[in-house]
C-alpha positions as CSV (number, residue, x, y, z in Angstrom):
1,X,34.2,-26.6,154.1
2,X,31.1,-24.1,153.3
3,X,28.7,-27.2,152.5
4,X,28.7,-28.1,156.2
5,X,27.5,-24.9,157.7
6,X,24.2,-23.3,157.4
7,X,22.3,-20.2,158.0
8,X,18.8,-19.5,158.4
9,X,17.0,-16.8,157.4
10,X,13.7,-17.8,158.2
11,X,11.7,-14.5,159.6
12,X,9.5,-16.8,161.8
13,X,11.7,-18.0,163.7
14,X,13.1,-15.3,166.9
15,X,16.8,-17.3,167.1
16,X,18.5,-17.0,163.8
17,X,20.7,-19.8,163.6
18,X,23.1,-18.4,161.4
19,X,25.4,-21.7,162.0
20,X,25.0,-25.1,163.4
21,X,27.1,-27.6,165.6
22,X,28.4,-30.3,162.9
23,X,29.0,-32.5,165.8
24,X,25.6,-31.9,167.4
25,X,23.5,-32.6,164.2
26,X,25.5,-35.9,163.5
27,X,25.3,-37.6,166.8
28,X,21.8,-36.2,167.8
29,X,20.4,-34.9,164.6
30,X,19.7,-31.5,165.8
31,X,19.9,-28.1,165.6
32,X,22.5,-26.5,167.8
33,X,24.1,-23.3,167.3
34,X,27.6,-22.8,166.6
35,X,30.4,-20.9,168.7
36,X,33.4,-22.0,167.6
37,X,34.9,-22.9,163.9
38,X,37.6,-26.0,163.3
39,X,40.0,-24.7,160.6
40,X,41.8,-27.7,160.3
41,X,38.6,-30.2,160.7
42,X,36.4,-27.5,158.8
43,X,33.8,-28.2,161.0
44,X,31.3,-25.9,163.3
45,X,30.8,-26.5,167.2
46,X,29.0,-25.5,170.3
47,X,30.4,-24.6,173.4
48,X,29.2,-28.3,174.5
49,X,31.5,-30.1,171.9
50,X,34.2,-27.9,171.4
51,X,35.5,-29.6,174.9
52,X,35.5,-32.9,173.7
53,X,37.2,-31.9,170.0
54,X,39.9,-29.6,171.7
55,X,40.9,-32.8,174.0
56,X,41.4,-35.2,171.4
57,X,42.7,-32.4,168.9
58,X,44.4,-30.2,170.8
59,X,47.0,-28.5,168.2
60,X,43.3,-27.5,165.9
61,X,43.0,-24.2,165.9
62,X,39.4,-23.2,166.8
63,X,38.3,-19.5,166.5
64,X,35.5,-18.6,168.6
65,X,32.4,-15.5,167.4
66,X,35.1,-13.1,168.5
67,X,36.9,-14.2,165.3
68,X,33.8,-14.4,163.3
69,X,35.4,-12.4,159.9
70,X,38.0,-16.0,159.5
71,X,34.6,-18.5,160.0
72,X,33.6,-19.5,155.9
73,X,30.4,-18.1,154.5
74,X,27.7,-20.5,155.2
75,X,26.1,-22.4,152.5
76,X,23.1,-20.8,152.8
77,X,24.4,-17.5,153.0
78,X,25.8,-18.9,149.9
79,X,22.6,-20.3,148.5
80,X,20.3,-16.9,149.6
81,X,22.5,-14.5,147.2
82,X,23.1,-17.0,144.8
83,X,19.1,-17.8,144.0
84,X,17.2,-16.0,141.3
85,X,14.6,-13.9,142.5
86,X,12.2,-15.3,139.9
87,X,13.4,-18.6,139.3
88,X,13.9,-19.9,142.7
89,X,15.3,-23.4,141.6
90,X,17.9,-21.7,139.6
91,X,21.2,-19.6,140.2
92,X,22.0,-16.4,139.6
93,X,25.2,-16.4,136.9
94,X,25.0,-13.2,134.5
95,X,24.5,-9.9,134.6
96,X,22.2,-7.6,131.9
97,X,23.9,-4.2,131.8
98,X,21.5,-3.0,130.2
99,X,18.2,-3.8,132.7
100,X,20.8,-3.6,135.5
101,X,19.9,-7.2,136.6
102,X,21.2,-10.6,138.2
103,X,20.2,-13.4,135.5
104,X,20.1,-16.7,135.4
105,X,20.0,-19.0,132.5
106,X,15.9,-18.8,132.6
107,X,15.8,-15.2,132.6
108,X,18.7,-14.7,129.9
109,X,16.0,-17.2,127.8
110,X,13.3,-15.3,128.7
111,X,13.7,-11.6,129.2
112,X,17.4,-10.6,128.2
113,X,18.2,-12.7,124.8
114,X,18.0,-9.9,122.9
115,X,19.6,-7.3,124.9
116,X,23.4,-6.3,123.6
117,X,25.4,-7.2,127.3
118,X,24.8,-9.6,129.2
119,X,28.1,-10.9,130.9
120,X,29.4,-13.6,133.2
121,X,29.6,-12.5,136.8
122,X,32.6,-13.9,136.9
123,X,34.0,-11.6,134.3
124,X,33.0,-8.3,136.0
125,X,34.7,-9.1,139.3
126,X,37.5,-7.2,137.7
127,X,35.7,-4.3,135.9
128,X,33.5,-3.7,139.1
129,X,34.0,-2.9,142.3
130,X,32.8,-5.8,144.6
131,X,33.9,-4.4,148.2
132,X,30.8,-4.2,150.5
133,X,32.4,-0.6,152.1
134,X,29.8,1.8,152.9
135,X,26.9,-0.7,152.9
136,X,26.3,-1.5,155.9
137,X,25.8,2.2,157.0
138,X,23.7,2.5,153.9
139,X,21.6,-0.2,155.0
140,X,21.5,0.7,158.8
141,X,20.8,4.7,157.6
142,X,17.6,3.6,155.6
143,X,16.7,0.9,158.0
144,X,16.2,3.6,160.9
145,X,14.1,5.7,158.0
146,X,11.8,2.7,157.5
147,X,11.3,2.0,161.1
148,X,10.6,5.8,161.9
149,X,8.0,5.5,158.9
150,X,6.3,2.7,160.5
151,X,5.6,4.4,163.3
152,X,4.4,7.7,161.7
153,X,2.3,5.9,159.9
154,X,0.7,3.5,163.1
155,X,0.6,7.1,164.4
156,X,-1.8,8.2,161.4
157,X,-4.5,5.5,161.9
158,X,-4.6,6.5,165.7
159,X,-5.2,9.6,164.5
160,X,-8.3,8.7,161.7
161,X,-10.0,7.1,164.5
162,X,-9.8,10.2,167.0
163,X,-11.1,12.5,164.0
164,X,-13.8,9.8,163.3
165,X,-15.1,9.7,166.9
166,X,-14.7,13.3,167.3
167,X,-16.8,14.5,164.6
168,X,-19.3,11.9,165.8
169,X,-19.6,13.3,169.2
170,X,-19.6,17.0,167.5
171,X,-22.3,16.0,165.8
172,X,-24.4,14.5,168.3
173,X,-23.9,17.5,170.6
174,X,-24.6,19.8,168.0
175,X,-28.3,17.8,167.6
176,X,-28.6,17.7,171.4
177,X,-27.9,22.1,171.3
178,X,-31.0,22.1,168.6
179,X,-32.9,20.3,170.9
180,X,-32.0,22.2,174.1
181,X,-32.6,25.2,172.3
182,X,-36.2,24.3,170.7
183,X,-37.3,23.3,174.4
184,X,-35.8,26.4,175.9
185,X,-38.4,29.0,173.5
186,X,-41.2,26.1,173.8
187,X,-40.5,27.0,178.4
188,X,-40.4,30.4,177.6
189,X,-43.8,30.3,175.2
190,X,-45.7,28.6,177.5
191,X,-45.6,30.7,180.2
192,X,-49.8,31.7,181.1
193,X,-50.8,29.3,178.6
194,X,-54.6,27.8,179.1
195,X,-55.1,24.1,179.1
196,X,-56.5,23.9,175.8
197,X,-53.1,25.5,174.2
198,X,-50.9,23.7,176.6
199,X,-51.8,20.7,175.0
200,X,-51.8,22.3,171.3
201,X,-47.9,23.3,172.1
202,X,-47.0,19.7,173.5
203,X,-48.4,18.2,170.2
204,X,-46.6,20.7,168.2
205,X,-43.2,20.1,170.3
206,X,-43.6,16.6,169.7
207,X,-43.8,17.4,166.4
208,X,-40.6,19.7,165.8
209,X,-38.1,17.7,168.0
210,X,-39.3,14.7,165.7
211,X,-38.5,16.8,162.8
212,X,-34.7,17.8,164.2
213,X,-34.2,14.0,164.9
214,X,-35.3,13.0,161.6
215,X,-32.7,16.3,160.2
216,X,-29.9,14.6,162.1
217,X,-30.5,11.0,160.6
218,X,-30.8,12.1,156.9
219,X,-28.2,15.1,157.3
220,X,-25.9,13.9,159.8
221,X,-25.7,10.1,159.5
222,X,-24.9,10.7,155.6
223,X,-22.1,13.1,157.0
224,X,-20.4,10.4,159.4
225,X,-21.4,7.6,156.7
226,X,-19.1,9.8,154.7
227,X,-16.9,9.7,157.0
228,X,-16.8,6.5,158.5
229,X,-16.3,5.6,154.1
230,X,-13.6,8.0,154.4
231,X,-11.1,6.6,157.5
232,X,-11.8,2.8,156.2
233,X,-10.4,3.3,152.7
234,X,-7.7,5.7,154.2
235,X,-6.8,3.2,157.2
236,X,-6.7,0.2,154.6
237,X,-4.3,2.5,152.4
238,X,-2.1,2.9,155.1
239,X,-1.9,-0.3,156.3
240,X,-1.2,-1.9,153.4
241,X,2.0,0.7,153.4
242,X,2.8,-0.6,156.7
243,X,3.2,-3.9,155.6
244,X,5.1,-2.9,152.6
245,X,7.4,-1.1,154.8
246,X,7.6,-4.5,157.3
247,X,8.6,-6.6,154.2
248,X,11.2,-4.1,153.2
249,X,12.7,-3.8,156.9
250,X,13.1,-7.4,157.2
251,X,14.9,-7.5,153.8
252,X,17.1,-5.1,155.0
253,X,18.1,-6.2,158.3
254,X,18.9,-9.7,156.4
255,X,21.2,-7.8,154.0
256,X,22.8,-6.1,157.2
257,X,23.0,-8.9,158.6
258,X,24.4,-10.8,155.1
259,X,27.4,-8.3,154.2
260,X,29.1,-8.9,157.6
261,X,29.6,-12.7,156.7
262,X,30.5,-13.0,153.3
263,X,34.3,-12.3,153.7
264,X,36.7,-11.5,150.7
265,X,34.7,-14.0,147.8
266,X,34.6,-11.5,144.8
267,X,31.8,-12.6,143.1
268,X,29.7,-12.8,146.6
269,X,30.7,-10.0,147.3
270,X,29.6,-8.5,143.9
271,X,26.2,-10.4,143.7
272,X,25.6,-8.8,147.6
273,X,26.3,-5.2,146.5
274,X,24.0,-5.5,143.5
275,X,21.3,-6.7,145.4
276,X,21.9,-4.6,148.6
277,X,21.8,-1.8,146.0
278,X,18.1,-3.1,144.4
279,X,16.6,-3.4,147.7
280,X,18.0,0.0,149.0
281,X,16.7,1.3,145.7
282,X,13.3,0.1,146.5
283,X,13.6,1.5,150.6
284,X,14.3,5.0,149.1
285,X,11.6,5.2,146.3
286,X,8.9,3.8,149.2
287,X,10.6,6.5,151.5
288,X,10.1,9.3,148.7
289,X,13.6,9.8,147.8
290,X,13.7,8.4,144.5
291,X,16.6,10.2,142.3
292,X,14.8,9.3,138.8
293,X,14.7,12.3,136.7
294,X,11.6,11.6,134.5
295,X,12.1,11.3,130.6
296,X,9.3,12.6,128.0
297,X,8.4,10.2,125.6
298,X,5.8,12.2,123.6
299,X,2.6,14.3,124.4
300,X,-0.8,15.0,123.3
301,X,-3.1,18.0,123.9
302,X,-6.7,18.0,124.9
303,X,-9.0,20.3,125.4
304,X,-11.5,20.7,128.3
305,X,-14.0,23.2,127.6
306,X,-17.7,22.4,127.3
307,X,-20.3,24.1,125.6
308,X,-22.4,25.7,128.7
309,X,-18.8,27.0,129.9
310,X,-19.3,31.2,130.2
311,X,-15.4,31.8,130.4
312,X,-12.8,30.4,128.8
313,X,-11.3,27.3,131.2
314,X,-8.9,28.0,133.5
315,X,-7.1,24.5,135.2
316,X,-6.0,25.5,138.6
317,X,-6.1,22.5,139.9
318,X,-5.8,18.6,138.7
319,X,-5.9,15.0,140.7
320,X,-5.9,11.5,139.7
321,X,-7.8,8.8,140.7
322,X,-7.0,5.1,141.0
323,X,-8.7,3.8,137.5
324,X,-7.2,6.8,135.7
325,X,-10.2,9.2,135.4
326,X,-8.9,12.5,135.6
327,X,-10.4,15.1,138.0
328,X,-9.7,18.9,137.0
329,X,-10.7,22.1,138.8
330,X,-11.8,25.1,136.0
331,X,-11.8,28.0,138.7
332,X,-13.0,30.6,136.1
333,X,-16.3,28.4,135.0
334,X,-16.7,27.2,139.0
335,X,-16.6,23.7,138.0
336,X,-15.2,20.3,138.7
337,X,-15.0,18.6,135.3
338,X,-14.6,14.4,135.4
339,X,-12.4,13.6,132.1
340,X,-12.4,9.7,131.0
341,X,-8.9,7.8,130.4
342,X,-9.4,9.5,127.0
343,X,-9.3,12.8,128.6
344,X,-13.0,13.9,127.3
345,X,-15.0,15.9,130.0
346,X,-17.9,12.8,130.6
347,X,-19.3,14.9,134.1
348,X,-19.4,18.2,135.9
349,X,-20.4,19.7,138.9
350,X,-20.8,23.5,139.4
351,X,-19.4,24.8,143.1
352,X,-20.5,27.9,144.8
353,X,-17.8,29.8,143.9
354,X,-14.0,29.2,141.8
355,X,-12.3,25.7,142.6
356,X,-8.6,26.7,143.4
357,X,-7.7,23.5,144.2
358,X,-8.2,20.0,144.3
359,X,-6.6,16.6,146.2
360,X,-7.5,12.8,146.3
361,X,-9.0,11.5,149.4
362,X,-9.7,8.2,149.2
363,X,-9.8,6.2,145.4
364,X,-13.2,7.9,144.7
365,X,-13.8,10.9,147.2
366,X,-11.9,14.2,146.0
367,X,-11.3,17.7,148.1
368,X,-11.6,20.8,146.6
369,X,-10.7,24.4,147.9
370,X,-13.4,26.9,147.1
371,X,-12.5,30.1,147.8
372,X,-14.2,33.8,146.5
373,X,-12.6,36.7,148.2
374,X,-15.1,39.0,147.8
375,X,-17.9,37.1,148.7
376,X,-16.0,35.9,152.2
377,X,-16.6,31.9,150.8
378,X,-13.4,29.9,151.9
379,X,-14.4,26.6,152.7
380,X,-13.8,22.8,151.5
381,X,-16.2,20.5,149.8
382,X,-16.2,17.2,149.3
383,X,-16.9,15.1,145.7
384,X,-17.5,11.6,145.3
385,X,-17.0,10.0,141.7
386,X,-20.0,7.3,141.6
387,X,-20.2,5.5,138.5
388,X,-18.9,8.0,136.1
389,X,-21.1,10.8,137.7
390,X,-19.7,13.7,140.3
391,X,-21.8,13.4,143.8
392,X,-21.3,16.4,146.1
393,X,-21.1,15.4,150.3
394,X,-20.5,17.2,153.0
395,X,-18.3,20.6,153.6
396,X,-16.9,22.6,156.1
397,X,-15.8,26.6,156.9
398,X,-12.4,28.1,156.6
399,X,-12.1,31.4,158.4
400,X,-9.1,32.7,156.2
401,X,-8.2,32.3,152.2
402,X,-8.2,28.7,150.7
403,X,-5.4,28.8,147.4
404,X,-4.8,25.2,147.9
405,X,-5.5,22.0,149.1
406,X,-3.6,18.6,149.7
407,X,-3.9,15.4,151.9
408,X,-1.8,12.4,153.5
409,X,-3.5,10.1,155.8
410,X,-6.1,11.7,157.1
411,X,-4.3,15.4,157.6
412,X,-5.3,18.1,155.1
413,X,-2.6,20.7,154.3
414,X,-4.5,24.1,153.4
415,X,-3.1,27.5,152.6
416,X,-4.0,31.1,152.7
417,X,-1.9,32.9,150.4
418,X,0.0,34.1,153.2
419,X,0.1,30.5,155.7
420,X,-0.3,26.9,155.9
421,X,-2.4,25.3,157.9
422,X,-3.4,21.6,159.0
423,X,-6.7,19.9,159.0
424,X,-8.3,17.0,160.3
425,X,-10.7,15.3,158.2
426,X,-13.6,16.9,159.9
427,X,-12.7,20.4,159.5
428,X,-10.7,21.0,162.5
429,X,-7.8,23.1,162.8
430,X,-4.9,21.6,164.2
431,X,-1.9,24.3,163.8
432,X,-0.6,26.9,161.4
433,X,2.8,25.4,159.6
434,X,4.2,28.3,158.3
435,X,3.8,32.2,157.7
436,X,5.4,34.3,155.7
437,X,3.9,38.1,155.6
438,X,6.4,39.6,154.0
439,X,5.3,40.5,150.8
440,X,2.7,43.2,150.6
441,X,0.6,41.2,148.3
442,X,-0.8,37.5,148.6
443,X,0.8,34.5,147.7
444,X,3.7,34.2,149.5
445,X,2.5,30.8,150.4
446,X,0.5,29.9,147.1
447,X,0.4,26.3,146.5
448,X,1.2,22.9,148.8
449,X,2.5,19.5,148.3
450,X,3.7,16.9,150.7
451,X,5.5,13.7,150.2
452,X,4.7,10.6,150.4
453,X,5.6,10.0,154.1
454,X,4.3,13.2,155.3
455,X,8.2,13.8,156.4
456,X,8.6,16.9,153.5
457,X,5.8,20.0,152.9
458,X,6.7,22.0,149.5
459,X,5.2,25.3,149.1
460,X,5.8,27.8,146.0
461,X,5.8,31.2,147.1
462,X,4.5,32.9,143.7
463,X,5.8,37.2,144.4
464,X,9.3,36.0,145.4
465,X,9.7,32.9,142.7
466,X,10.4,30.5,145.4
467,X,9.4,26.4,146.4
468,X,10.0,25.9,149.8
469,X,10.8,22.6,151.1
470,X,9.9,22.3,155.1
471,X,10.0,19.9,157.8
472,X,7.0,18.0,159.2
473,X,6.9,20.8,161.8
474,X,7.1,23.9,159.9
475,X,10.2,23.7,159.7
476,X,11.9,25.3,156.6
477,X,14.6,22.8,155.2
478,X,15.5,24.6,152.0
479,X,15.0,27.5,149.4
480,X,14.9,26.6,145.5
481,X,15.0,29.5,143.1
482,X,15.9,28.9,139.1
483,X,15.9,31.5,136.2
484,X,13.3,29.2,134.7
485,X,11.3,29.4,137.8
486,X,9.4,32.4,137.8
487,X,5.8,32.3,139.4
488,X,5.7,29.2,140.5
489,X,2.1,28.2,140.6
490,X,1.2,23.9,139.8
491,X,3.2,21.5,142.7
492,X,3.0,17.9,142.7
493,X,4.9,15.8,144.3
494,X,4.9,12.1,142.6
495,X,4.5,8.3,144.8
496,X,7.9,8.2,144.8
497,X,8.4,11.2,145.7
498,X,9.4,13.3,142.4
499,X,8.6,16.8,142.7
500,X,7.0,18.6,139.9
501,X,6.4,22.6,139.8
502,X,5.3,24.8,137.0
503,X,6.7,28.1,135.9
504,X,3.6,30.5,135.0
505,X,5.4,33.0,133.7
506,X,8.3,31.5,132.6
507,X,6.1,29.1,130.3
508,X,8.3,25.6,132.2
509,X,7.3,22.7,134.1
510,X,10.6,21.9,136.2
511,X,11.4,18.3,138.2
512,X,13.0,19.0,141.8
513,X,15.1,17.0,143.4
514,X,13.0,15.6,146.3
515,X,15.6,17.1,149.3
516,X,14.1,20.8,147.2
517,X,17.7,22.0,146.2
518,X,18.5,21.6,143.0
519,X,16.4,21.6,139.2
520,X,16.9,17.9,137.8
521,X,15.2,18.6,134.7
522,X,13.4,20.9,132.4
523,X,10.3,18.9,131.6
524,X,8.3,21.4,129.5
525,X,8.8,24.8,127.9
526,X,6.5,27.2,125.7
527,X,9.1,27.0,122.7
528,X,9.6,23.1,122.6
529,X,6.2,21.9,123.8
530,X,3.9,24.7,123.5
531,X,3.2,24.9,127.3
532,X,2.0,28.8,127.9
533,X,0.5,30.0,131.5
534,X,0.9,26.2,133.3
535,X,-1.3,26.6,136.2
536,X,-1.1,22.8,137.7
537,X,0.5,19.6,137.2
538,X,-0.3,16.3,138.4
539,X,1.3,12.5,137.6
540,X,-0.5,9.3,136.4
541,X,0.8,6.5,138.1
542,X,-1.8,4.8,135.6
543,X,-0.7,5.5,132.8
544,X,2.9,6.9,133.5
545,X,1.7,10.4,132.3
546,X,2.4,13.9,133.5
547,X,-0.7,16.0,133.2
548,X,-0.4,19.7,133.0
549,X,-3.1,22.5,133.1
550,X,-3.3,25.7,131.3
551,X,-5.1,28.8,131.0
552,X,-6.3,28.3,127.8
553,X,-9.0,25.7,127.8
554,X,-6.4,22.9,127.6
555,X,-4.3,20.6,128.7
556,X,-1.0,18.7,127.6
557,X,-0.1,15.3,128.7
558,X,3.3,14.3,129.0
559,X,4.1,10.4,128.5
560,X,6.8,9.8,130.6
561,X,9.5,6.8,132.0
């Protein structure tokens, strides 16, 4: 019955046969789709044949796409959810309980011999439930979530190369404004000017507007070098996203597609919902929404002062980069420190006044957030890491307070104590989030994450003991407050979108749910793990670490699964 239909899921192709004419492929040897299934013959038709088979059998009983839910599963319907990820040659036959996984005899060899359950699928059919209800809106839900991702994020390289191009022309205009100027005073100098000093101030003009051409190729072309650097690694980041998110759609329209066709077969129907389950599982923790509440394993303390440090350390700020060197911000000492996988400070560099912040901008360019409020300086400078050594590039003003700094595709996320702002690459303002004034002192809007598609902002308002979770616009979404919240300071929010806060006062690092509404779990306390006056918090995707700063020359590093 089954063995004569077929279905293709090849992503190549734009017509999806899903099934063929019998009839057609054994008289002509081709491809046809089907419209119409034979019960009696068992056998698949197009609207060609089915003439020809309803004349000489007229009393079959043909049902047409209307009637699609009585048509058989296809074979290779059959033969899709039946086939081991891994081990493509074999079939899917077990299931591990314990990894949560679809085995076949290879992998129960290989991966799952020792684990306590493994059982016949088979057997579960009536311990499990193997309807396919809900599914299907599951799948179409996350499917419009991936495809409005995709287009946010072929909306973020448009915008890398505006800022790019912008910040060229800036800079060009702002060499072509010297040069005006210089000529301007050189007009106005030689006015009554005798022959023999007219030529002395043409030699000497000469001279100077070589000098400001020569300033803008060793200044300025570093600058957009920088940046050029800068929207390459970012745009190459993003697409690679892109086509993660691709991948992912087209698995999901082809389970969408899959759960409408596989009728009332148990174990199908079980093997489907495990797998439509896996795949959803991977949609939501590339969309940010993972649910996993992290687990601590162990931990280990380290401690970052160096010998030249004046103050004892203070880690306001901590980021990650791709090989697992750790980048921290000691605001009291006004350095950057460069810690190795071992966590030992191997580099510094000394800032113009205290680091508040810091945030990865490409795998080896870091942003930090200087900020001195008596001495008016608030901008942002950039770091490179260069073979184990901290390189400083170029910076830009802020005209209000920077307490933190963050980034996602080419938009920087900076606040005030008081509002959140957003930033292009180059230092331009685009908008002001959010504002809260409220509270006479600072703070109200201390610290910012975002998540991993840019859709979410968290902020922790330290005077009120809030985090704030808001919309892509400013929006606010949702208010978190917890007794074991109390001046929230350190946000993080993880690749898959795990948010991580720290208590100051109340001595905790906390995990969020990612919507911002409710604690998942206490992570770290003063009493159980010794964490007193957490300032910041960042993950290790490297080493599946949780990295927390203190005020007290330290840090402590959670191991984590």
């Amino acid at each position: 019955m089954a063995a004569s239909a077929q279905s293709s899921f090849d992503q190549s192709s734009n017509e999806v046969k899903d099934y063929i004419c019998n009839a057609c492929e054994d008289q002509n040897n081709v491809e046809t789709s089907a419209d119409f299934y034979c019960k009696q013959c068992q056998r698949f038709y197009c609207g060609n044949c089915i003439d020809p088979h309803g004349k000489a059998l007229a009393k079959h009983t043909a049902f047409g796409r209307v009637d699609i839910d009585k048509w058989p599963v296809s074979k290779k319907v059959v033969d899709f959810l039946l086939t081991c990820y891994e081990h493509k040659d074999n079939k899917v036959d077990k299931f591990c309980t314990t990894h949560s996984r679809l085995c076949c005899p290879q992998c129960v060899s290989d991966y799952h011999s020792q684990c306590s359950k493994v059982t016949q699928i088979s057997e579960l059919t009536n311990s499990q439930p193997t309807g396919l209800e809900g599914l299907s809106v599951e799948l179409e839900t996350v499917l419009g979530e991936i495809k409005t991702l995709q287009i946010s994020q072929k909306a973020s390289i448009q915008s890398l190369q505006r800022t790019y191009k912008e910040h060229s022309a800036v800079m060009i205009e702002q060499m072509l404004g010297n040069l005006n100027t210089y000529i301007d005073e050189c007009d106005n100098n030689s006015v009554g000017t005798s022959g023999g000093n007219e030529q002395y101030l043409k030699e000497e003009m000469c001279r100077s507007v070589l000098s400001i051409v020569n300033e803008f190729d060793n200044i300025t072309t570093k600058e957009l070098n920088e940046m050029k650097d800068e929207v390459i690694s970012i745009k190459e980041s993003v697409t690679s996203s892109i086509h993660k998110c691709t991948t992912l759609h087209n698995d999901l329209s082809q389970f969408h597609e899959l759960v409408q066709k596989i009728g009332d077969n148990k174990e199908l129907c079980l093997i489907a919902s495990i797998k439509c389950k896996h795949i959803i599982q991977q949609a939501l923790t590339l969309l940010g929404k993972s649910g996993k509440a992290f687990n601590v394993q162990r931990k280990s303390v380290h401690n970052v002062r160096i010998p030249s440090d004046s103050y004892e350390c203070s880690i306001a700020g901590i980021c990650v980069l791709t090989d697992g060197q750790v980048l921290v911000a000691d605001s009291k000492n006004k350095r950057i420190k460069l810690l190795n996988q071992q966590y030992q400070v191997v580099n510094h560099w000394d800032v113009t006044a205290g680091p508040w912040d810091i945030c990865l901008i490409t795998s080896s360019e870091v942003a930090v957030a200087v900020n001195d409020h008596d001495s008016k300086i608030h901008e942002v400078q950039f770091i490179t890491v260069n073979q184990g050594k901290l390189v400083s590039g170029r910076k830009f003003q802020l005209q209000h307070e920077c307490t933190c700094i963050t980034h996602h595709q080419g938009d920087l996320f900076v606040t005030s104590g008081k509002e959140l702002y957003k930033y292009t690459l180059n230092g331009k303002q685009l908008c002001r989030l959010y504002q809260d004034r409220s509270a006479d002192n600072d703070w109200t809007v201390y610290k910012c994450a975002v998540s991993p598609t840019g859709d979410r902002l968290y902020i922790t308002s330290w005077v009120q003991d809030k985090l704030l979770t808001l919309a892509r616009d400013g929006t606010l979404l949702a208010t978190f407050t917890d007794l074991a919240l109390r001046e929230p300071s350190g946000l993080h929010v993880t690749p898959a979108g795990q948010v991580l806060v720290c208590g100051c006062l109340s001595f905790t690092v906390l995990q969020v749910g990612w919507e911002g509404e409710s604690k998942l779990v206490t992570l770290a306390t003063e009493e159980r793990d010794g964490v007193r006056w957490p300032e910041s918090v960042c993950y290790s995707s490297t080493t599946s670490s949780i990295i927390v700063g203190l005020w007290d020359d330290n840090i402590v590093v959670f191991r984590v699964e």
